[in-house]
ChimeraX commands (.cxc) that place a marker at each C-alpha (Angstrom):
marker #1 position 67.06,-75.54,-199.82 radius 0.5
marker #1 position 68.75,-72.96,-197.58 radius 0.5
marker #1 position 69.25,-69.90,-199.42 radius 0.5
marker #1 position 72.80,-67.38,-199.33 radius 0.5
marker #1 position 70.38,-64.72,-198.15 radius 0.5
marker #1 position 67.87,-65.10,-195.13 radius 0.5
marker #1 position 64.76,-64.20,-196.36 radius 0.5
marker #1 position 60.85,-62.86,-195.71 radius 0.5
marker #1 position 59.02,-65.05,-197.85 radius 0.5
marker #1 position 55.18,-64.79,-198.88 radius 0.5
marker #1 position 54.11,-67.50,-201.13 radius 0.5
marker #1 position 50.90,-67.48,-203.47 radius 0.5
marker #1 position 47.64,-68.02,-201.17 radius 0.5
marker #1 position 44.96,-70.97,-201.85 radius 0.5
marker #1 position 47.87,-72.92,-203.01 radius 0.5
marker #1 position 48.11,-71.20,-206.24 radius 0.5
marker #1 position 51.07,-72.68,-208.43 radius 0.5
marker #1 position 53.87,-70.34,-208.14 radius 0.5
marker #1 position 55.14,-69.15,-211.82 radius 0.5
marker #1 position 56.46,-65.80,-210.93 radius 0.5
marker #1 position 58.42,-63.84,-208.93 radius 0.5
marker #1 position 58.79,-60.75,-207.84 radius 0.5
marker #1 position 62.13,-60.34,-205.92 radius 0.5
marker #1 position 61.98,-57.36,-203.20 radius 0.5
marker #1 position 65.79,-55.49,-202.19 radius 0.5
marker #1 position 65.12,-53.28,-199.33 radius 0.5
marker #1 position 66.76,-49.91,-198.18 radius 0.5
marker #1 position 70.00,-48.66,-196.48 radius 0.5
marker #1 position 69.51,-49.75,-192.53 radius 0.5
marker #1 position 65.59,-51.84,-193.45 radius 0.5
marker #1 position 65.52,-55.32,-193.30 radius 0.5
marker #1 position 63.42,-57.94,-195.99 radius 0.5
marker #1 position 60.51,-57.86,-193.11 radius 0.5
marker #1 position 60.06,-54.14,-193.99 radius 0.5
marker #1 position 59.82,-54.14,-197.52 radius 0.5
marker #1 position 57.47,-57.32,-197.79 radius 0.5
marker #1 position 55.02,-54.92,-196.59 radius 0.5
marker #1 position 54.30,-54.10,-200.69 radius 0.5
marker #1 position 53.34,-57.29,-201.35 radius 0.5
marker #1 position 50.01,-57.00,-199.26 radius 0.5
marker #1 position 48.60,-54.95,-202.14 radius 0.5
marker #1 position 50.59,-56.73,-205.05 radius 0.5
marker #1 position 49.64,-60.38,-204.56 radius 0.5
marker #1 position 46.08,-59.46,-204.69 radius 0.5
marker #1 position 46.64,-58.70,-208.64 radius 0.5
marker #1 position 49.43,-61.58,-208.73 radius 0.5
marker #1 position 47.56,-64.96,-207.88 radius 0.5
marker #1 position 51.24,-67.00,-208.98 radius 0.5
marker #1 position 53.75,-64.78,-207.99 radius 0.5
marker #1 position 55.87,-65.70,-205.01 radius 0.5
marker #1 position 57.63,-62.61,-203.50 radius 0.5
marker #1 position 60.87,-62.96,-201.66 radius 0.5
marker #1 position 62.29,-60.15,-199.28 radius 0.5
marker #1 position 66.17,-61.12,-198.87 radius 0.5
marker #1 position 68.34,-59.23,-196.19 radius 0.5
marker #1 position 71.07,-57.34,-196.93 radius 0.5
marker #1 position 73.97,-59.39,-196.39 radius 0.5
marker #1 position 75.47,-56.78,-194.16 radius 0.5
marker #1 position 74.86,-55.44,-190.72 radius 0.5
marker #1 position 74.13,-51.53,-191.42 radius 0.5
marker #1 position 77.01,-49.72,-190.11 radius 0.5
marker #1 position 74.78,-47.12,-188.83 radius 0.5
marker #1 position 71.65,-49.12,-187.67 radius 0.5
marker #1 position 73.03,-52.73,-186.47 radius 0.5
marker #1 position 69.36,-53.89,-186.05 radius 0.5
marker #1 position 69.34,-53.29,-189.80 radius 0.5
marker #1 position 70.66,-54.68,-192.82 radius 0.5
marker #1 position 73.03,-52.39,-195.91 radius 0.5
marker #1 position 73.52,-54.26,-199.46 radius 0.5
marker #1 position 77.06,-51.61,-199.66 radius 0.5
marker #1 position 78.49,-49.06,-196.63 radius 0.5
marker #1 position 77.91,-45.71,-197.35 radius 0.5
marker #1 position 79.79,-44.25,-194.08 radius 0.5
marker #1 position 82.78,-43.54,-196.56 radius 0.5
marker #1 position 82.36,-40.66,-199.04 radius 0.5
marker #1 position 84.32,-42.10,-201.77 radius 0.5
marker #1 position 82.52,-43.42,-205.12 radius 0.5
marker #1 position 85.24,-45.92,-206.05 radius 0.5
marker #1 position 84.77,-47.06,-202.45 radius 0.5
marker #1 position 80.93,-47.43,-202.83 radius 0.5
marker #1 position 81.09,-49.15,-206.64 radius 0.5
marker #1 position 83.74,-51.62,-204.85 radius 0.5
marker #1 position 80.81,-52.44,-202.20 radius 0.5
marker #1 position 78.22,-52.31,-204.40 radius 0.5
marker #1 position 79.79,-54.96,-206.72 radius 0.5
marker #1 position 80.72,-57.01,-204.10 radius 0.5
marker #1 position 76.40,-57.01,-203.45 radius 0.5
marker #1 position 76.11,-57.78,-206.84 radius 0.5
marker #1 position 77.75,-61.11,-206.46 radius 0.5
marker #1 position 75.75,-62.31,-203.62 radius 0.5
marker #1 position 72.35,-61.03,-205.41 radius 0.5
marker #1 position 73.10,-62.50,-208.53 radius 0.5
marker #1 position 74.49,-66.34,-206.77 radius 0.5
marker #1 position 70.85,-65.63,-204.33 radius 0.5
marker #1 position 68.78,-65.26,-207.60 radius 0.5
marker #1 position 70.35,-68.45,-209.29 radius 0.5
marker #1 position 69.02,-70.07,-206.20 radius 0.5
marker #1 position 65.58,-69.02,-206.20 radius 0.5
marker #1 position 65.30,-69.96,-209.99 radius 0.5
marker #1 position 66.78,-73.41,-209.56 radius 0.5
marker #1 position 64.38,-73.54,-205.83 radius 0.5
marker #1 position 61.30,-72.66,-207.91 radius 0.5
marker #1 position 61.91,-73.64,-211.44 radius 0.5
marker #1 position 61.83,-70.25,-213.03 radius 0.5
marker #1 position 63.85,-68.10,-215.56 radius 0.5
marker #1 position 64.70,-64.77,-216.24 radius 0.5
marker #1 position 61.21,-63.05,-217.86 radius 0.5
marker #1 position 59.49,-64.55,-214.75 radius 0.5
marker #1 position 60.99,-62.32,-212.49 radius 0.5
marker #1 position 60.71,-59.00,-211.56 radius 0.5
marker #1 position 63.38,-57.21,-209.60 radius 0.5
marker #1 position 62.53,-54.77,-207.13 radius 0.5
marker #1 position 63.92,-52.69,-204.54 radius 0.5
marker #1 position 63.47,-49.19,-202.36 radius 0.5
marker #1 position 66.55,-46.37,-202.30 radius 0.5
marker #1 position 69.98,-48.84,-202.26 radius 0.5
marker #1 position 67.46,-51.54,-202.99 radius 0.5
marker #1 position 66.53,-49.86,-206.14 radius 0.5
marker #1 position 70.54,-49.39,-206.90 radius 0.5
marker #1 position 71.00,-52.67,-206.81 radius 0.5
marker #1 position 68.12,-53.77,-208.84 radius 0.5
marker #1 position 69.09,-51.51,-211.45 radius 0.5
marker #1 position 72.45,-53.04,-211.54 radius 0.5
marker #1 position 71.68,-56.78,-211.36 radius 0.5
marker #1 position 68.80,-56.35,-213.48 radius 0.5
marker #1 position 70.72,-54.95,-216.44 radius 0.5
marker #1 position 74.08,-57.08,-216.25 radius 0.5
marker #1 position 72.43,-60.00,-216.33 radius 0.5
marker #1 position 73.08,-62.15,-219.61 radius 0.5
marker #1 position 69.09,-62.67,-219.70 radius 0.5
marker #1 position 66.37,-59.88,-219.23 radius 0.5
marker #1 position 64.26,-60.00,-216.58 radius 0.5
marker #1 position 60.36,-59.78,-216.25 radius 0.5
marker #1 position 60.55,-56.07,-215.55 radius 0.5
marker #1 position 62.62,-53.58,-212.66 radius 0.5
marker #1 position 60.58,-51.65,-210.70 radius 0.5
marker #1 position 62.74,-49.02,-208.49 radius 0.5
marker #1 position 61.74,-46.69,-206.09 radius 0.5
marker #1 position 63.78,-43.77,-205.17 radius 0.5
marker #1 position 66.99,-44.39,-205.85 radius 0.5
marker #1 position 69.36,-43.74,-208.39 radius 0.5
marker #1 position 72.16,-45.06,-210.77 radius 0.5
marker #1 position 75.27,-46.01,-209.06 radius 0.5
marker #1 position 78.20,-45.51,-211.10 radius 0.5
marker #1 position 76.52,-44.53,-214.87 radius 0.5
marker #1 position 80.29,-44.84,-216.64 radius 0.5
marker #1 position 80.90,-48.35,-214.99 radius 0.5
marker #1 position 77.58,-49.19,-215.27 radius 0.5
marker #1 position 77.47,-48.09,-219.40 radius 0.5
marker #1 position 80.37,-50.65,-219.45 radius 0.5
marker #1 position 78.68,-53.33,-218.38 radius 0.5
marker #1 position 75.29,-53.68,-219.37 radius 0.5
marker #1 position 74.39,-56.75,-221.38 radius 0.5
marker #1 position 70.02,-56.74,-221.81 radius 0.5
marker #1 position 67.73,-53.90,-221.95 radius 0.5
marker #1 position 65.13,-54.79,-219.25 radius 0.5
marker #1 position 62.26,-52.60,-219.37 radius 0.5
marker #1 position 62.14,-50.37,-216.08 radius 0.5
marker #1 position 59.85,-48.39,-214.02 radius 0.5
marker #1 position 61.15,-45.38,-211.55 radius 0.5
marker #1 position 59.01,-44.15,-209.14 radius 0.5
marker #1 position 60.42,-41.02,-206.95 radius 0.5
marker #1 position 58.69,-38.57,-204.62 radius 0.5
marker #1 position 59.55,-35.30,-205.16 radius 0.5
marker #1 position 60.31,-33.70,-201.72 radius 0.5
marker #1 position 62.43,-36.71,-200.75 radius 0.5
marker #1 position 65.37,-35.23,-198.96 radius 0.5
marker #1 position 67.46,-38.35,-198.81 radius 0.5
marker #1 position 67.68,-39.41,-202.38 radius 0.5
marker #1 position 66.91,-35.93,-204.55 radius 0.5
marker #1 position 64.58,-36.69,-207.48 radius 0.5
marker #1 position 66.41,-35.25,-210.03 radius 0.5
marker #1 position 68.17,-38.63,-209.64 radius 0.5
marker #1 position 64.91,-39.65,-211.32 radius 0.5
marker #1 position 65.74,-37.54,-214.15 radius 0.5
marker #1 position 69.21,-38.58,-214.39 radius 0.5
marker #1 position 68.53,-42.25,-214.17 radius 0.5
marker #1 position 65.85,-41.87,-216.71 radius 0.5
marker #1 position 68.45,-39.73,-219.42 radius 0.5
marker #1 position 70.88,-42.37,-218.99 radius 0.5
marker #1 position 68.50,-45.23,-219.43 radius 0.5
marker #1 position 67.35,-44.14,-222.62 radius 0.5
marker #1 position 70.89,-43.33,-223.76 radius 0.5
marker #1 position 71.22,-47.29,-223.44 radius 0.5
marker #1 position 68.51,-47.77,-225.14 radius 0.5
marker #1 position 66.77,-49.75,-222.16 radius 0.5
marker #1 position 62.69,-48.76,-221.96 radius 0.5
marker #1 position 62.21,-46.72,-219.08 radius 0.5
marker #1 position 59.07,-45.31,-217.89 radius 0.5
marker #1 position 59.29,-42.89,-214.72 radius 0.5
marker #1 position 56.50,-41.81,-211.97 radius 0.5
marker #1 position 57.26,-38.60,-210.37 radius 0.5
marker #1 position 54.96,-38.24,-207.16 radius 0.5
marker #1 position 54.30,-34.93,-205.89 radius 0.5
marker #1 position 54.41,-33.80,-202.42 radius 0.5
marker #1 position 55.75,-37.38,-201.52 radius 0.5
marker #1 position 59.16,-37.43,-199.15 radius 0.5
marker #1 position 59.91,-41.02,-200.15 radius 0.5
marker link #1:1,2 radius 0.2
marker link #1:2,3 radius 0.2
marker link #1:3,4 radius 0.2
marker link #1:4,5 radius 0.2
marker link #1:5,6 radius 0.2
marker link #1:6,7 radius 0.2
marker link #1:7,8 radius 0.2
marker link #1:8,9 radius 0.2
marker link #1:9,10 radius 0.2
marker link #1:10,11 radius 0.2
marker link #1:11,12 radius 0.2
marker link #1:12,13 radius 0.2
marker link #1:13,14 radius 0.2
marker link #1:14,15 radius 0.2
marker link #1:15,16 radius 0.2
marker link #1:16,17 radius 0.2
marker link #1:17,18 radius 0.2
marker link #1:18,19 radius 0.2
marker link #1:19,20 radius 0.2
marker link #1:20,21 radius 0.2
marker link #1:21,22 radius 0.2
marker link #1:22,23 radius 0.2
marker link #1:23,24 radius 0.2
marker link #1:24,25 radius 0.2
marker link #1:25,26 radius 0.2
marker link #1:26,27 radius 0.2
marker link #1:27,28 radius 0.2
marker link #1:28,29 radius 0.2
marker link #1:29,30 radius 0.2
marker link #1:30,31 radius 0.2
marker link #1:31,32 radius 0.2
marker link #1:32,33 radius 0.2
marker link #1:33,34 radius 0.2
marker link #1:34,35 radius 0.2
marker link #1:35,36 radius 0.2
marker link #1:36,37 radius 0.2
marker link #1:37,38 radius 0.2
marker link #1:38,39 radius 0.2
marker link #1:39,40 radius 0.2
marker link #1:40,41 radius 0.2
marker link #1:41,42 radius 0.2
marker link #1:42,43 radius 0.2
marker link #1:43,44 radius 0.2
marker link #1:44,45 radius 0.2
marker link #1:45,46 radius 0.2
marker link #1:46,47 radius 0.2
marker link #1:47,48 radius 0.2
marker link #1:48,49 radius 0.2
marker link #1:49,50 radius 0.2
marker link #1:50,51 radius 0.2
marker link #1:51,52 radius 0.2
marker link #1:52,53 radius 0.2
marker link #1:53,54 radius 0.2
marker link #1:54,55 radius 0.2
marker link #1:55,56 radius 0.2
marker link #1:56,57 radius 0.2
marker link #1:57,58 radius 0.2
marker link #1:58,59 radius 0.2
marker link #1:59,60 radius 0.2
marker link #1:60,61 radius 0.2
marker link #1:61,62 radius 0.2
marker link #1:62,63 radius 0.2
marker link #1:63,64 radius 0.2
marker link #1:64,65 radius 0.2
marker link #1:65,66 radius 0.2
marker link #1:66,67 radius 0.2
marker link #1:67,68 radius 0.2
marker link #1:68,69 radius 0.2
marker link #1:69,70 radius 0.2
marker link #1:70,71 radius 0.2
marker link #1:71,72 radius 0.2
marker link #1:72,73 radius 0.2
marker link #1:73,74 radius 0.2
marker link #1:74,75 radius 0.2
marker link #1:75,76 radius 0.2
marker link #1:76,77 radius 0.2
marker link #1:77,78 radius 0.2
marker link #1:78,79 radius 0.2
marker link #1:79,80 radius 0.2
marker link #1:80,81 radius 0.2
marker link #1:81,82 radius 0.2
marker link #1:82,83 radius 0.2
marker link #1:83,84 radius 0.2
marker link #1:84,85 radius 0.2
marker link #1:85,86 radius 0.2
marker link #1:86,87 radius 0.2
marker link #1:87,88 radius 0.2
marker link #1:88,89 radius 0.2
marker link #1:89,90 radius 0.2
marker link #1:90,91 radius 0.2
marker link #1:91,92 radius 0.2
marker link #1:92,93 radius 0.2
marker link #1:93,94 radius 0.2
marker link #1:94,95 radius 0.2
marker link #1:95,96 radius 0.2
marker link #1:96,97 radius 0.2
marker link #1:97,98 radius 0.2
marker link #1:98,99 radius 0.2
marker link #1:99,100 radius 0.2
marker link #1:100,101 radius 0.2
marker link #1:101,102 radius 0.2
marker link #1:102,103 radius 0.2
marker link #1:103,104 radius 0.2
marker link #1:104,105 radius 0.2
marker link #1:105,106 radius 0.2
marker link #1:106,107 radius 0.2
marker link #1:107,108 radius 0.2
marker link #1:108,109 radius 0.2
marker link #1:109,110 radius 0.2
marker link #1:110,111 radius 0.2
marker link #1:111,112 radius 0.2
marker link #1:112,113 radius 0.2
marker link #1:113,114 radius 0.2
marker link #1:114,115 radius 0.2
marker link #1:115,116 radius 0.2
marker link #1:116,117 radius 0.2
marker link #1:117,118 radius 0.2
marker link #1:118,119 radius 0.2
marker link #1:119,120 radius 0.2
marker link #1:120,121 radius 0.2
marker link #1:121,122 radius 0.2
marker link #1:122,123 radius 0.2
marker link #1:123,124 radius 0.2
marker link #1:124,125 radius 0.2
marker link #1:125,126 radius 0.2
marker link #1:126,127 radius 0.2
marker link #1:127,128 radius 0.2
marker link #1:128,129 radius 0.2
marker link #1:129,130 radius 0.2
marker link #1:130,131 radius 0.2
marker link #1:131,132 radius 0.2
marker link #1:132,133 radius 0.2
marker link #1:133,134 radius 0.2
marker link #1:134,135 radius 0.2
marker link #1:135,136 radius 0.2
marker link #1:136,137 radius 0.2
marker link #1:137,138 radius 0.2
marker link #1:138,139 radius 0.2
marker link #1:139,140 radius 0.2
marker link #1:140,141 radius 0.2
marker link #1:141,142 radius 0.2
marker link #1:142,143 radius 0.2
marker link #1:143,144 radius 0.2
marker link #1:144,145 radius 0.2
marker link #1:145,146 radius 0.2
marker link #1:146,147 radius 0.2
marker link #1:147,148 radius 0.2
marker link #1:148,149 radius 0.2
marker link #1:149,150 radius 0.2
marker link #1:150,151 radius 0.2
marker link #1:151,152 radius 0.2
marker link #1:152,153 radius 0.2
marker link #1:153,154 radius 0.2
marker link #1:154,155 radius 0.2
marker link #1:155,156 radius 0.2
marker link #1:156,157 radius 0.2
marker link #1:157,158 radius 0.2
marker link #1:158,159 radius 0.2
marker link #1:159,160 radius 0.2
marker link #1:160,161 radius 0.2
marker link #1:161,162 radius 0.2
marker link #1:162,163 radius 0.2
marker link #1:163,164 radius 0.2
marker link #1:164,165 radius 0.2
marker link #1:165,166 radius 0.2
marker link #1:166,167 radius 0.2
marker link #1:167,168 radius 0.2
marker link #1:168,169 radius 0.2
marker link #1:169,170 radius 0.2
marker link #1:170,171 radius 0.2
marker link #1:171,172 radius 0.2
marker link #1:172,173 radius 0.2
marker link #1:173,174 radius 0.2
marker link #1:174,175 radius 0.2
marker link #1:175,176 radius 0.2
marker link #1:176,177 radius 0.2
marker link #1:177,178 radius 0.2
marker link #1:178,179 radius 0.2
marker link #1:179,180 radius 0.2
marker link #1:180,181 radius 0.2
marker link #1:181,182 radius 0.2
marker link #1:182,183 radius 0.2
marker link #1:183,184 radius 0.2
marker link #1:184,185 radius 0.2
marker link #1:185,186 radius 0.2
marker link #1:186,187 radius 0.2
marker link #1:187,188 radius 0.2
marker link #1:188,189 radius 0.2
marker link #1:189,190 radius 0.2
marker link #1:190,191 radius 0.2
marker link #1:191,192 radius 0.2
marker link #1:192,193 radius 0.2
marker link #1:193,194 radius 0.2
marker link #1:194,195 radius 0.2
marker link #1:195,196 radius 0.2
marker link #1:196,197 radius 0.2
marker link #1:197,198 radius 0.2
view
């Protein structure tokens, strides 16, 4: 089965029977390659977990040997939700695939992802009819909270993880992400690192 999005993937070693996974969304300009990097330390504590690293399905406008999940050369949040829905989409119909590929629901898999990765984890994760496993997000942030308060339909658990000198994504985002979270009464559990740029 071809999948919607191409794809790192890193499948269970000694032939371990797969029945989780852990579904990796990387950053603004990375690539799936990049962020399959975490699952070097991961699968050692996750015998029958598969992880999959999808691409953006976007060139980045600003890196072309990269990969964007929503264009962020506009300044314009109704621009950026319109993108970042549009992501959505493909996510969610890329997901359906992988549980039909490897014969797995919902609270098997974990959604994951790194600065927009993380944005979009948040979203799919929480709009989804079904919870997941778990999100685990690392610096990044809420999207939209008002259209995202409007459409959230399980209550995941999630974990935030932020450094605290990041200069790309602030880490109050961390705090605001967290407020909001708990204002939807989703189960959110944060990780502020200091002296960490990421």
């Amino acid at each position: 089965m071809t999948f919607c999005l191409n794809s790192t993937i890193i499948k269970p070693e000694n032939g371990f029977e797969i029945k989780n996974a852990v579904i990796l969304l990387h950053g603004y300009g990375g690539d799936g390659k990049d962020i399959s990097m975490l699952s070097l330390n991961w699968r050692r504590h996750m015998p029958n977990t598969i992880f999959i690293c999808p691409n953006g399905h976007e060139i980045c406008a600003i890196n072309p040997s990269g990969f964007q999940w929503f264009d962020l050369t506009k300044d314009d949040p109704n621009y950026i939700l319109e993108q970042s829905i549009k992501a959505e989409n493909k996510i969610q119909k890329f997901i359906n695939e992988i549980k039909q590929k490897f014969n797995l629901t919902n609270d098997k898999i974990c959604l994951s992802g790194f600065s927009q990765g993380c944005m979009m984890s948040l979203n799919v994760g929480l709009i989804s009819e079904e919870k997941f496993s778990c999100i685990v997000g690392f610096s990044g942030k809420i999207i939209n909270q008002n259209n995202l308060k409007e459409r959230i339909k399980n209550s995941t658990d999630v974990l935030l993880i932020h450094g605290d000198a990041d200069q790309v994504v602030p880490s109050t985002y961390l705090l605001e992400a967290k407020d909001f979270l708990i204002r939807c009464s989703v189960e959110v559990q944060t990780l502020l690192i200091k002296n960490c740029d990421l």
